[in-house]
ZAMIPA-160282 format. One record per residue (C-alpha): residue in three letters; x, y, z. Coordinates in pm, whole numbers, plus 50000, padded with zeros to 5 digits. Layout:
BEGIN
AlaXYZ;...
REM end
This chain:
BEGIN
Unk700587238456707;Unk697397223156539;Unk693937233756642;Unk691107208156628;Unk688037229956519;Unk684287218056553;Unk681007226356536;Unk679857249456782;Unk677187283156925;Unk678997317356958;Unk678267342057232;Unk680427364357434;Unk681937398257420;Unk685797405157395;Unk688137433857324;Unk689717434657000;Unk693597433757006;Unk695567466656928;Unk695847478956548;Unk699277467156427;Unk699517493156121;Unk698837523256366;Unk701267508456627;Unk703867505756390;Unk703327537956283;Unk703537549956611;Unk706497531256748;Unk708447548056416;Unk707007586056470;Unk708147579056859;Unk711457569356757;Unk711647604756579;Unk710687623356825;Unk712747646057051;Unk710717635757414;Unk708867606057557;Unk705857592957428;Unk703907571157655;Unk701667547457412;Unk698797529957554;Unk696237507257391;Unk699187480657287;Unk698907446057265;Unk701637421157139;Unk702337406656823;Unk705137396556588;Unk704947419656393;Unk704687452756635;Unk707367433756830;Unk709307433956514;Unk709207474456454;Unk710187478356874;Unk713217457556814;Unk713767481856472;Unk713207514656713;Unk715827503356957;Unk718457489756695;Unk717787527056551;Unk718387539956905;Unk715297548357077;Unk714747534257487;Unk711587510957498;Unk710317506757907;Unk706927486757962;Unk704487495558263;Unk703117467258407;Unk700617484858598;Unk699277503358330;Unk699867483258066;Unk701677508657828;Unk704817519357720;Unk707247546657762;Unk709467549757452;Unk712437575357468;Unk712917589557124;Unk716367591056906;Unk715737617556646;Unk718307616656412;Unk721047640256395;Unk722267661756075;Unk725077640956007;Unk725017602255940;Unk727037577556136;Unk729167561755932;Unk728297526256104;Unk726287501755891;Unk723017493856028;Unk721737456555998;Unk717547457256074;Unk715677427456131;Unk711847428556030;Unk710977395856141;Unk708027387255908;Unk706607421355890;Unk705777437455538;Unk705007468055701;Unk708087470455896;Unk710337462755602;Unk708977490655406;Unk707737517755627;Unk711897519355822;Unk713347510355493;Unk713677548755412;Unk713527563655784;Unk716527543455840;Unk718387561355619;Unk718067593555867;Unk720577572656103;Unk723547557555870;Unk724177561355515;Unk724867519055458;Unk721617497955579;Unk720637463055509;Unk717307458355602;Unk716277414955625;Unk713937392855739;Unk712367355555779;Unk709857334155681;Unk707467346355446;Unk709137378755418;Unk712057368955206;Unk709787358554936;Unk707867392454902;Unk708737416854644;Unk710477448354710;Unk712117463254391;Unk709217470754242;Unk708187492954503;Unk711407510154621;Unk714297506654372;Unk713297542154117;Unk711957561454428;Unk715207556554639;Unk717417562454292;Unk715537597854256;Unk716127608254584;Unk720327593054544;Unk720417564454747;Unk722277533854582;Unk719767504354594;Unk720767466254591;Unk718737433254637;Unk718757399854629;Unk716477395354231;Unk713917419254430;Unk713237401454796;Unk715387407155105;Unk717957412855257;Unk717837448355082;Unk721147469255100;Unk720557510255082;Unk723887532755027;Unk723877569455064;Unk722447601355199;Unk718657611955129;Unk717737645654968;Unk714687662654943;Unk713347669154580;Unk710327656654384;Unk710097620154324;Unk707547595254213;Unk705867566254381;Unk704267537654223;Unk701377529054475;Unk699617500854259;Unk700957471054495;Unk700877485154836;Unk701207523055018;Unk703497508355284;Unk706247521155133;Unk704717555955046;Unk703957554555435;Unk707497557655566;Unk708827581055287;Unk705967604155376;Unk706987595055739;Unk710537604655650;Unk710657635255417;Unk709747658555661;Unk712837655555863;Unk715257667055564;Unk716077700055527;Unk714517713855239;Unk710907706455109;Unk709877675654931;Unk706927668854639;Unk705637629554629;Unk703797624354349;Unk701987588554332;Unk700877568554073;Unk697807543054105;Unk697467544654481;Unk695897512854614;Unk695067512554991;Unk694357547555047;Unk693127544455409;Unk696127532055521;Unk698027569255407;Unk694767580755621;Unk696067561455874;Unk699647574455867;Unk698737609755770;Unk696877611756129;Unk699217593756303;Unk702207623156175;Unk699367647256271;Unk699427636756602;Unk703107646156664;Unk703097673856499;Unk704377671756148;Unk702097684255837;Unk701837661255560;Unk699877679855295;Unk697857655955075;Unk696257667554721;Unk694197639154597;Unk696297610654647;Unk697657619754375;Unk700237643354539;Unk701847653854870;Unk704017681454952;Unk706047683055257;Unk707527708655430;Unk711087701255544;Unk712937707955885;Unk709377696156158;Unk709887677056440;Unk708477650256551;Unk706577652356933;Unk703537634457104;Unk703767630657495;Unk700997607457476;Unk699147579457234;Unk696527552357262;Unk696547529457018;Unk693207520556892;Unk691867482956823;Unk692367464756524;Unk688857458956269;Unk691137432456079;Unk692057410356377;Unk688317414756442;Unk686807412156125;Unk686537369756133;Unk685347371156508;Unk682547392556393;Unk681757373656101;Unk681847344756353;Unk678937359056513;Unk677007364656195;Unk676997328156095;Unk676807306756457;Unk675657334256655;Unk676147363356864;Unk679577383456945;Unk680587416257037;Unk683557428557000;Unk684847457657200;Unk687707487657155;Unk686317493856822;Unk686077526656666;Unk683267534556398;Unk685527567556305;Unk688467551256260;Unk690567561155905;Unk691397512955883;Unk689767502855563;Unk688807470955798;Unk685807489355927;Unk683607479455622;Unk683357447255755;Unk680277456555980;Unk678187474955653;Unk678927441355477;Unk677747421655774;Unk674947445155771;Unk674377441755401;Unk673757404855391;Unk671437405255671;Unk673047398355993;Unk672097415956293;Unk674697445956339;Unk674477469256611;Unk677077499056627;Unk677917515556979;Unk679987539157041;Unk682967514057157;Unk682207484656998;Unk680127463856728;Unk677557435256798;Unk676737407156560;Unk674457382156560;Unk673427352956354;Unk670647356356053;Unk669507342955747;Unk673057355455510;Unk672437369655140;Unk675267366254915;Unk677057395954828;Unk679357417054585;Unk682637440354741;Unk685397456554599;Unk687837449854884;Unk691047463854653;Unk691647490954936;Unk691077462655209;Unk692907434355068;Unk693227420955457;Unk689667421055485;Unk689627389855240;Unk689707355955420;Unk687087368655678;Unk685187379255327;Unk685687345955214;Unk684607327255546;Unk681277352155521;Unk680547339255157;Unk680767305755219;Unk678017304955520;Unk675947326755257;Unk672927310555035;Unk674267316954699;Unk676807331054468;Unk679057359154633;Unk681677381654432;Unk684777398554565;Unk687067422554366;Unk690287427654409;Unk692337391854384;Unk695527408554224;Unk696257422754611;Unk696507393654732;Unk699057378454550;Unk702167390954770;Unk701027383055086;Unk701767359455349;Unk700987330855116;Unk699567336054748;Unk696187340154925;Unk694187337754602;Unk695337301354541;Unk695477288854938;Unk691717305054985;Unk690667287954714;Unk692547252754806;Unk691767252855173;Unk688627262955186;Unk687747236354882;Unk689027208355130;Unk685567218455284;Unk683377216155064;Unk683067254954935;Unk683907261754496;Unk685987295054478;Unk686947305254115;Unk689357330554042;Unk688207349353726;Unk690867379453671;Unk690457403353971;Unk687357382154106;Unk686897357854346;Unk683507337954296;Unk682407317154610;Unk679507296054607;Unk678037297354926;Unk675797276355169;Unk673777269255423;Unk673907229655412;Unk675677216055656;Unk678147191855566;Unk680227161755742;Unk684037159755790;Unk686417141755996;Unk689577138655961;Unk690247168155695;Unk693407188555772;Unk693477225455683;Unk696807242155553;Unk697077277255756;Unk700127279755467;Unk701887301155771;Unk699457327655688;Unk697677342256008;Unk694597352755832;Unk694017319555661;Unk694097303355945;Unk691517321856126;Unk689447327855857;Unk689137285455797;Unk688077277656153;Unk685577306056129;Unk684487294355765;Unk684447258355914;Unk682497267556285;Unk679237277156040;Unk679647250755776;Unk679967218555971;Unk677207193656092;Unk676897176556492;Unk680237154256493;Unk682247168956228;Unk685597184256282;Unk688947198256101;Unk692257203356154;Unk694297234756096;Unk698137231656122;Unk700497256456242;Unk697787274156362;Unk700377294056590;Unk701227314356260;Unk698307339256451;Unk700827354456636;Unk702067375656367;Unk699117398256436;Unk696817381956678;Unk698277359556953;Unk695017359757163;Unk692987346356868;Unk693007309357003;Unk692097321057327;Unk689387343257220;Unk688037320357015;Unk687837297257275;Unk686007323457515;Unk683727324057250;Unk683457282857276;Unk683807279056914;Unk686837253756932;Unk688787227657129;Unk692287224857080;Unk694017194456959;Unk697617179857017;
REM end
């Protein structure tokens, strides 16, 4: 699927699609649970579809209501004894997935090989998980650190240590985890990047029930033998998936973008004080954020805790007059593309300089408009590239000009609406 994107005035208001890192958290403490947990607020994606497939392989019952537009999910919490099956999981494309069941599966069978597709198999796992499963005497195997993963043994509670410095998704399901073994557990973590996101599953374990006692960041202690139990969740809407759509607003103007919560614990929700920051209009409600269009000053973040916040970051700087830094490059190294390098490509086929200078990104931003035709953008499979060109590209081209993004159905991984949003918004028309 390539989208043709053009010139074109933003205005409208739409909701903003469901957070996929609190609904796979969700979907996981569900599975744990001993009852029913009806979970509202979801909307589909790869990636959430990904961890439901993962619940049910683990033995949980998944039912969707139609009428209400949530779903029921009957929980399998795991028993004292491990089968002695082996357990194959399939994480689609999901990083989140891969790492967050990668040590709850271990509650259900003592041999599981955890794999995946696409840009999945070329993300790095040993780093991450290979000392922290040896402390706690699980027998770890990989294929020279990317998947398929194979995990051999029984978990047991003691005190281990996490290296956090790439990403807390891991540190997310063994907090997730611990707490259903049957003694008590210490975590202790080393350079913790992404500390919203153990917000994030810290409330979510709340929520059923379970304590997860944080000291710092630094250090959590768990107490062992809680249960898991939440009769109902709503799942609340996603700042990433909305951070471009907002920025969209900022630069060709006016969008508001509702199910949004100012109080939320997702790092995302700094993209409104940055859009406030550089002078768009930003108005905060209660439900929902609108922006509209204004003269743009560049800017300077540290977006090391909000690495996904990036590419909408980068589509902001470019509509800016003048020199805009952001920190934190080494993040995005491991994602769904090298993002540093296909930010800095792509968004040079348009006319905007990046320079990568150790952890900073330095875009030269503008307010010129300039002509294109026939320029094709590489999405690089990478959901947030793509939407973050075509909002980059709505601001920064002149009456007649237009690009082309390919594979711009790699969206679906966390934002299938986006096209259709967008156009509601009338920023686009779609090509063949």
């Amino acid at each position: 699927m390539n989208i043709t994107v053009q010139p074109s005035e933003i205005n409208g208001t739409i909701p903003a699609p469901c957070s996929k890192s609190v609904a796979q958290r969700v979907f996981a403490a569900s599975l744990l649970s001993g009852g029913e947990t009806v979970v509202s607020g979801h909307t589909e994606s790869d990636d959430s579809l990904a961890a439901l497939e993962i619940i049910k392989t683990l033995g949980a019952e998944v039912n969707f209501n139609a009428q209400s537009h949530s779903l029921t999910i009957k929980g399998n919490p795991p028993s004292p004894t491990l089968k002695v099956v082996k357990l194959d999981l399939n994480c689609g494309e999901s990083g989140l997935s891969s790492r967050l069941f990668a040590p709850l599966s271990l509650l259900y069978s003592g041999d599981v090989t955890l794999n995946g597709r696409g840009s999945l198999l070329k993300r790095p796992f040993s780093g991450l998980m290979k000392q922290p499963f040896e402390q706690m005497g699980v027998k770890y195997s990989d294929n020279n650190g990317n998947l398929p993963l194979n995990l051999q043994g029984q978990l047991s509670a003691r005190e281990i240590v996490v290296d956090g410095s790439e990403s807390s998704q891991f540190l997310s399901g063994i907090l997730m985890t611990l707490p259903l073994l049957s003694d008590d557990s210490v975590v202790k973590v080393r350079s913790l990047m992404s500390k919203p996101y153990i917000d994030i599953t810290v409330n979510v374990a709340s929520k059923f029930g379970v304590e997860i006692e944080n000291d710092g960041y630094n250090v959590f202690r768990i107490k062992g033998k809680q249960h898991y139990r939440c009769d109902s969740f709503n799942i609340e809407g996603d700042w990433s998936g909305a951070s471009c759509l907002l920025v969209a607003g900022a630069i060709a103007g006016t969008v508001e973008i509702t199910n949004l919560d100012f109080q939320s614990n997702q790092a995302d929700k700094f993209i409104a004080e940055i859009l406030q920051f550089v002078g768009a209009d930003v108005e905060i409600k209660p439900s929902s954020v609108k922006v509209s269009r204004n003269e743009l000053n560049p800017f300077v973040f540290d977006a090391s805790n909000s690495p996904d916040l990036f590419p909408a970051l980068v589509a902001l700087a470019a509509n800016c007059d003048g020199v805009s830094h952001i920190k934190g490059v080494e993040r995005l190294l491991s994602k769904e593309s090298n993002r540093a390098k296909t930010l800095q490509s792509e968004f040079g086929k348009i006319g905007v300089k990046i320079e990568l200078r150790d952890d900073f990104m330095v875009i030269e931003g503008s307010t010129t408009k300039i002509g294109l035709k026939n320029v094709t953008i590489n999405s690089h499979n990478d959901h947030r590239i793509a939407m973050s060109a075509a909002v980059g590209a709505v601001g920064l081209l002149d009456s007649g000009s237009k690009i082309i993004i390919e594979n711009a159905g790699c969206v679906n991984k966390s934002y299938p609406g986006f096209w259709n949003d967008f156009e509601t918004l009338r920023c686009y028309k779609q090509g063949n």
